[in-house]
Structure formats: structure tokens, C-alpha cells
C-alpha positions as CSV (number, residue, x, y, z in Angstrom):
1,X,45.1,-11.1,12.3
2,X,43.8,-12.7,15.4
3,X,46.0,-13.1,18.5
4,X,45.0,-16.0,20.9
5,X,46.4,-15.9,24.4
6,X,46.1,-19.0,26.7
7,X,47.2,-22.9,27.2
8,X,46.9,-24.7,23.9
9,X,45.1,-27.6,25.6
10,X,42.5,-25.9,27.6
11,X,39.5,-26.6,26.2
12,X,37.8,-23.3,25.5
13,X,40.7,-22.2,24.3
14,X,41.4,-25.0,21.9
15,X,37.5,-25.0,20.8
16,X,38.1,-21.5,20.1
17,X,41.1,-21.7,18.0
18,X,39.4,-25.1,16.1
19,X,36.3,-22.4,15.2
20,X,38.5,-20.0,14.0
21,X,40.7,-22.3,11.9
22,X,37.0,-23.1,10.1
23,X,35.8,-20.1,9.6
24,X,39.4,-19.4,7.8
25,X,40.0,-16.8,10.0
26,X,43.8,-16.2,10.5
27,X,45.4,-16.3,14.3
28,X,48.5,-17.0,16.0
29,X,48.3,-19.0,19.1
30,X,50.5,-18.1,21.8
31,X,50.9,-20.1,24.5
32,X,50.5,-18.8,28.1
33,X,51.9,-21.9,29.7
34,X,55.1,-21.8,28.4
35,X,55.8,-17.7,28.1
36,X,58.0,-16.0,28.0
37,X,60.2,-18.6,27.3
38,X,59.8,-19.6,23.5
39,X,58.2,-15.7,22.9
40,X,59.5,-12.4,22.5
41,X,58.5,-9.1,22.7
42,X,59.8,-6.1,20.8
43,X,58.2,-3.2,22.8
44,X,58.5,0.7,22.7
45,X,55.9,3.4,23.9
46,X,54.8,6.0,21.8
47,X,52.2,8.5,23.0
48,X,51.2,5.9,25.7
49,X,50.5,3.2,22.7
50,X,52.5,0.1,22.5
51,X,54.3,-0.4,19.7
52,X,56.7,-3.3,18.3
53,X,55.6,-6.7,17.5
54,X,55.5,-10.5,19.3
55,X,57.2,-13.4,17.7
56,X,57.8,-17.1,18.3
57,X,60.2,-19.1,16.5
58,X,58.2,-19.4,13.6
59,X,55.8,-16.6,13.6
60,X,55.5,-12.6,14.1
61,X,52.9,-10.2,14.3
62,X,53.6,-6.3,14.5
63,X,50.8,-5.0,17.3
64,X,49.3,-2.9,14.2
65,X,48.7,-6.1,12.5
66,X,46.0,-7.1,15.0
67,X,42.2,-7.3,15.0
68,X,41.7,-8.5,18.0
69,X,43.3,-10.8,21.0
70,X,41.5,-13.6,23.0
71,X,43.3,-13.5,26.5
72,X,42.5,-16.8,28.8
73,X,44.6,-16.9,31.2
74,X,43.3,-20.0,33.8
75,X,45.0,-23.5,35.1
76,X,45.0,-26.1,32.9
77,X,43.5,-28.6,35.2
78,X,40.2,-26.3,35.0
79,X,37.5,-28.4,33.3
80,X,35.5,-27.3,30.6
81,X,32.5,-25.8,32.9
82,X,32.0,-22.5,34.5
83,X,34.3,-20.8,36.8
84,X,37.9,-20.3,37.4
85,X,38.5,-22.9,39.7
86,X,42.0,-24.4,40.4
87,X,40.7,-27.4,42.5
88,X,43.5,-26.4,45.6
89,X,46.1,-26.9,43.2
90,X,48.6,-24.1,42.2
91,X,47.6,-20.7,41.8
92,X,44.1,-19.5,41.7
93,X,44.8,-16.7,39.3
94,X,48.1,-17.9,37.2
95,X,50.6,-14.9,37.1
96,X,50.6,-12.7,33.6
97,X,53.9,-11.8,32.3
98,X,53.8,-7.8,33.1
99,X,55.4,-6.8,30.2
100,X,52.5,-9.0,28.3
101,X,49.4,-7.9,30.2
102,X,50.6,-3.6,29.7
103,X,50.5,-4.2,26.2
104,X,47.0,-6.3,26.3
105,X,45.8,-3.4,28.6
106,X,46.7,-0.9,25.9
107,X,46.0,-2.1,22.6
108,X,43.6,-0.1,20.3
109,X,42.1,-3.3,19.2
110,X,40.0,-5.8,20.9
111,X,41.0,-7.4,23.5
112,X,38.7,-10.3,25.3
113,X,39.2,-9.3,27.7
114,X,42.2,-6.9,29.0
115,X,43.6,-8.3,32.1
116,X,43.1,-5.2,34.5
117,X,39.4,-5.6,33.5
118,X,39.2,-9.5,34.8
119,X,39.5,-7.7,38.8
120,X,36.2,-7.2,39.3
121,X,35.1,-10.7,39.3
122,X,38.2,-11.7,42.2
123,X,35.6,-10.1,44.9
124,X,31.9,-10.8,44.6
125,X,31.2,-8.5,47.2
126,X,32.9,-5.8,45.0
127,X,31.4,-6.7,41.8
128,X,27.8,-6.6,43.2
129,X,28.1,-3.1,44.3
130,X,28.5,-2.4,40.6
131,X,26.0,-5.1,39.9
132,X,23.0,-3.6,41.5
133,X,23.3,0.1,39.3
134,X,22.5,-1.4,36.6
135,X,18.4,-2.4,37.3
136,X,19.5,-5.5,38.4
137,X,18.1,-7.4,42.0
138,X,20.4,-8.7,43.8
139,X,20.1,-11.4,47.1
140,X,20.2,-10.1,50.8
141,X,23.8,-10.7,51.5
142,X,25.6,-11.1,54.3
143,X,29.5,-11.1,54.2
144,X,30.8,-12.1,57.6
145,X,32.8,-14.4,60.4
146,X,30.6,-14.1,63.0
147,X,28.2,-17.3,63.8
148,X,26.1,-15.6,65.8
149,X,25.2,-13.0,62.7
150,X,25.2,-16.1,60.4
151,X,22.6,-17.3,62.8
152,X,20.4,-14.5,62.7
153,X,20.1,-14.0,58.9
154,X,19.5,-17.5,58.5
155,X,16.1,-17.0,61.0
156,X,15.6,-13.6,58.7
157,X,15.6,-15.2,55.6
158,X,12.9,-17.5,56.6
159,X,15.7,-20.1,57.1
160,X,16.6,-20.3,52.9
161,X,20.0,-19.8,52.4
162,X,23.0,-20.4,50.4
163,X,26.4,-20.0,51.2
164,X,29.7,-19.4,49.0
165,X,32.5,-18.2,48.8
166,X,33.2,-14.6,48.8
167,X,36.6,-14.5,46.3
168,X,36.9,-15.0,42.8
169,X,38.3,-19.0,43.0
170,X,34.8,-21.1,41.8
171,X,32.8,-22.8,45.0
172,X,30.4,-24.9,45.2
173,X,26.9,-23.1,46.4
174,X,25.5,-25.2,49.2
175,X,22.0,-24.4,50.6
176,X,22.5,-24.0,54.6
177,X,20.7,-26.6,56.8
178,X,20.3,-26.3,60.5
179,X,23.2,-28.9,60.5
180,X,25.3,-27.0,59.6
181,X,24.9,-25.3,62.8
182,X,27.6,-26.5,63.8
183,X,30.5,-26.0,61.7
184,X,29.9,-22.0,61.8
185,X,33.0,-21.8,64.5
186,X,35.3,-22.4,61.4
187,X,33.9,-19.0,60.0
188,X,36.7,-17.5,62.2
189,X,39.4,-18.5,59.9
190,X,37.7,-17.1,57.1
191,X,34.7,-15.3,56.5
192,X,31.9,-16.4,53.8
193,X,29.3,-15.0,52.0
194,X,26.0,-16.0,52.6
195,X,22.6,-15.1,50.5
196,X,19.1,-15.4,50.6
197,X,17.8,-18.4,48.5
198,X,16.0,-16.7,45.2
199,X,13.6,-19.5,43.6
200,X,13.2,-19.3,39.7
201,X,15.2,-20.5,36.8
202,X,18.8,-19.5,36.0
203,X,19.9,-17.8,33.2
204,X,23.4,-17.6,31.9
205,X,24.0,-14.6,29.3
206,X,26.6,-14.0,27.2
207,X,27.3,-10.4,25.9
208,X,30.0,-9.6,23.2
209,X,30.5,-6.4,22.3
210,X,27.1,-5.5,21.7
211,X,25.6,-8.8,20.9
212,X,23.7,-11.0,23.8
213,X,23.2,-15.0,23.8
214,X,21.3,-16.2,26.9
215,X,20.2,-19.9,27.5
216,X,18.1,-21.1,30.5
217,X,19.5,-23.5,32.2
218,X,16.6,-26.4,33.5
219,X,17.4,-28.1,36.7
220,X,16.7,-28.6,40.3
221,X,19.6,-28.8,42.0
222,X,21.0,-25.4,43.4
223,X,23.8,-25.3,41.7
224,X,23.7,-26.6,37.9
225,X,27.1,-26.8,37.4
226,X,27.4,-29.8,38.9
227,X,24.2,-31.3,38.6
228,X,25.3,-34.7,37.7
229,X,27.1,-35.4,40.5
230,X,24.1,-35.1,42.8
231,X,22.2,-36.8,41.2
232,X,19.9,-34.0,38.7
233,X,19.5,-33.6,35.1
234,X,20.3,-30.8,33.3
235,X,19.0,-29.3,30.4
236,X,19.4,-25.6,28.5
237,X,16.8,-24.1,26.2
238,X,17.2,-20.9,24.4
239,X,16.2,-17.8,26.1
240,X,14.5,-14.6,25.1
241,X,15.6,-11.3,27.8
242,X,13.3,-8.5,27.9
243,X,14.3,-5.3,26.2
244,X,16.0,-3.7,29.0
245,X,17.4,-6.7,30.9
246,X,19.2,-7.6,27.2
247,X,20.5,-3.8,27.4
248,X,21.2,-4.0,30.9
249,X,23.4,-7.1,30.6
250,X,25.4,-4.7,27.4
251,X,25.6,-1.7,29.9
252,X,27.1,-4.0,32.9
253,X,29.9,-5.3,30.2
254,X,31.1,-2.2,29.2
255,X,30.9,-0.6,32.3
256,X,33.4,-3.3,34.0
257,X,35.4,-2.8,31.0
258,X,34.6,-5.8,29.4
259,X,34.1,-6.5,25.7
260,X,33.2,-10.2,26.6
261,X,31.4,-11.4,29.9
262,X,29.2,-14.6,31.3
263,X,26.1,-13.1,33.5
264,X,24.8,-15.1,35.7
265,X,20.9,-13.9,36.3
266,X,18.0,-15.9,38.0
267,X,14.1,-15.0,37.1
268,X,11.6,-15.5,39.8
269,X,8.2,-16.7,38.9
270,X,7.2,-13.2,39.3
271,X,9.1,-12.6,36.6
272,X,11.7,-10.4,38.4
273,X,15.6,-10.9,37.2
274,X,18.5,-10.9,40.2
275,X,22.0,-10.9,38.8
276,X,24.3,-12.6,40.8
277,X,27.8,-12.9,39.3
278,X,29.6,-11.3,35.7
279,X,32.4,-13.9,34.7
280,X,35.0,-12.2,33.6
281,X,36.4,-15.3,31.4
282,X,33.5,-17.0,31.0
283,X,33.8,-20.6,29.8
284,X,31.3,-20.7,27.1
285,X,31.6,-24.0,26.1
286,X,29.7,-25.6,28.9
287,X,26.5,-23.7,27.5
288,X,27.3,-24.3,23.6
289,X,25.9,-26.9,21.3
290,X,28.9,-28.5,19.9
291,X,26.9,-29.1,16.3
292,X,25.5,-25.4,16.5
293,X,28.2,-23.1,18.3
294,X,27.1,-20.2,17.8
295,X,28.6,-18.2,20.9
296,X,32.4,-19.2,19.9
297,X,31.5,-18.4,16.2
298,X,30.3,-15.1,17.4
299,X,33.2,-14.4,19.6
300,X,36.1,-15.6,16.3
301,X,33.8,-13.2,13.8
302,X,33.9,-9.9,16.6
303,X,37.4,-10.9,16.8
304,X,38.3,-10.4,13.6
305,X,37.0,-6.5,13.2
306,X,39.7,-4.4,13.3
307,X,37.1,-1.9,15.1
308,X,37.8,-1.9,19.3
């Protein structure tokens, strides 16, 4: 049995749960919106293993029962691409019910992906420390609220630059002009991130469990993800990784604790691959074919092994 955590009308969620009901897969939907109310849990510890069951009014499903649980925890106003965003409205990161997320962290089965793993991605700083072990590239970076340092990296870098920001709440990435000069001052309420500009082609991977699905993502405007709105097209071809990138992009997964990431990787023409960010709840339905799905069929099958 397949537990799926989240708001029944997000769509990645719902896409999810409408793959699952055709591959005659069984799951219980529970919905993050409205719990606890409407939910309960029966909880005990036994050799630091949760054990009990959770049950709506017309369902219940003993923890031992369960393959595998799909946790998506994000605001319901979050459109179907990339990211995490919550548009200024609400929270960024919508509170998990404690009781809930100990038992998700704990689970033998699993779980896509425990809450405690999602941290990493709430600090890109952080995450690219870990990023950069793992034979991946990563931009010259500078993390600061200092105009005068902004100024300087910007002459370093040959004057290509992007800027974003620096927590785990989507931005927009904007490449830095000399106009924009003059709104540095406002650094001092809150410091950015700010990178040098890698040409190439991005790449987004998927890894689950051990599997990899990576397309390439055709376009010219910096950031893809909202191509349309400046005016760019947008298209995404298949894409075949080298050997060790693939098994680099498995590595990175497990070693944030993740059974289920979004890897966002750039190739140069040189053919060298910079990482820049590992999604921690990746919104895989932006890089799908809706007549050919074959990440959320991918994600429903690993979800319904009883292995973790």
C-alpha cells in the first residue's frame, strides 16, 4: 500500500495519484491541507520504530502495511513548474505536523522524501558545499551585502553574472547589468547570492532510487522556467549523461538522504557539467510528456516495493 502525503489539488500531486490509480496501484491519499484535523494517528515506539497505524474517516493503514509514502508538502498556490515558490503569500515552507513528519523520518519503507532530508535545499550556499564532493563544477560564488564586493566580482567575472537568491524560496535568476548599479544599496537589508554566468545547455535530472531520467532543456533565456513570459521558446529533448555524471547525480541523492531529487546541471560546450541546485521536491511535471510520463510512472512503480 502506497501512502500519498500532500494537497489533493496540487498538481504534481494529483498527476501522481491519477498515475497510480492506472497502473492499479493501491494508495491512500492523505491530505496535508486539512491535517490533522480529519486524520489520526495511533502512535507507539518500539526499538526507535514507529508503530500504530493512520486513519481517516473511511480509511486505515497500519505503518507495516506500507510500501512506500510520497511526502509533498508545498502551498497550493505553487504552479505546476519548478521550485517551491510561495509567490509572498503565506509560508514559504508550510508547517508539518511533528507527530507526522517523526514517523515519515522513521519508517523502514520508502519515503519520497523524509522531511529532515528536504533541509539541505533551504540554503543553496549549504547545499553546494555538498554539491561540489561529488565531481561536480560549481560557479564562482559570491554570498554577500556588501556593494562594493558585488562590484568587484562583477569586474572579475568579466562582467557575466547572475544573481539569486540565496534561500530555498524559488527566484527568479536575473543576469546583472551595469544598471543595476544602482540598486546594490538595498543588499544591506539582505544579502544575495551572486554567480558567474556558465554558458551551455541546461540539464534537469531526475534520480529515483537508483534510476536517472535527464532531459535538456533548449532555450535562450537565462532562466527557462519562465521562458514564455520574456518572450523565448522552450523546448526539452531527451538527454544521455556520461557514465559518471549519471552515477554522480545517484551518489549526490543518497548522500543528502534522498531517495528522489531534481538536479539542476549545465554542460559547457567544452563539455564540462556544473551542478547548481538538488531539488529536494522536485516538480516533475513541468519536464514530463503528459502522453508518455515516464518519470511519474517511474516514481508510482519504486513506490510500490516494499524494499527502502
Amino acid at each position: 500500500m502506497v501512502l500519498v502525503c500532500g494537497h489533493p489539488y496540487e498538481p504534481v500531486t494529483a498527476f501522481l495519484c491519477s498515475r497510480l490509480d492506472l497502473l492499479k496501484i493501491d494508495y491512500r491519499r492523505l491530505d496535508l491541507g486539512g491535517f490533522p484535523r480529519g486524520a489520526d494517528l495511533d502512535l507507539t515506539w518500539i526499538a526507535g520504530r514507529p508503530c500504530g497505524s493512520i486513519s481517516t474517516h473511511d480509511w486505515r493503514i497500519e505503518f507495516d502495511e506500507l510500501s512506500g509514502v510520497y511526502f509533498r508538502n508545498v502551498e497550493l498556490h505553487e504552479s505546476e513548474e519548478e521550485g517551491e515558490k510561495a509567490d509572498g503569500k503565506g509560508q514559504a515552507y508550510p508547517e508539518t505536523d511533528a507527530r507526522l513528519a517523526a514517523v515519515l523520518n522513521n519508517l523502514p519503507c520508502n519515503v519520497l522524501n523524509r522531511p529532515v532530508a528536504t533541509y539541505s535545499n533551504r540554503s543553496k550556499p549549504y547545499q553546494a558545499l555538498l554539491i561540489r564532493r561529488f565531481g561536480f563544477k560549481i560557479p564562482e560564488t559570491l554570498v554577500t551585502n556588501d556593494p562594493e564586493a558585488v562590484a568587484s566580482f562583477f569586474v572579475e567575472c568579466g562582467e557575466k553574472v547572475i544573481f539569486k537568491s540565496i534561500g530555498g524560496v524559488r527566484s527568479t535568476v536575473h543576469p546583472m547589468t551595469k544598471d543595476d548599479f544602482g540598486r546594490l544599496e538595498l543588499l544591506e537589508n539582505c544579502p544575495a547570492q551572486f554567480q558567474e554566468y556558465i554558458a551551455g545547455e541546461n540539464i534537469r535530472v531526475h534520480v529515483i532510487g537508483e534510476q536517472w531520467f535527464a532531459v535538456r532543456i533548449q532555450c535562450e533565456a537565462v532562466d527557462y522556467r519562465y521562458a514564455g513570459e520574456e518572450g523565448y521558446s522552450l523546448s526539452m529533448v531527451p538527454a544521455v549523461l556520461p557514465e559518471d555524471i549519471s552515477a554522480n547525480c545517484i551518489r549526490l541523492t543518497k548522500e543528502l538522504g534522498l531517495a528522489l531529487s531534481g538536479i539542476d546541471l549545465k554542460e559547457t560546450p567544452s563539455g564540462e557539467y556544473y551542478c547548481f541546485e538538488v531539488n529536494t521536491s522536485p516538480a516533475f511535471l513541468f519536464y514530463e510528456s503528459p502522453a508518455r510520463p515516464i518519470i511519474a510512472d517511474a516514481l508510482a512503480q519504486f513506490l510500490a516495493q516494499r524494499e527502502a
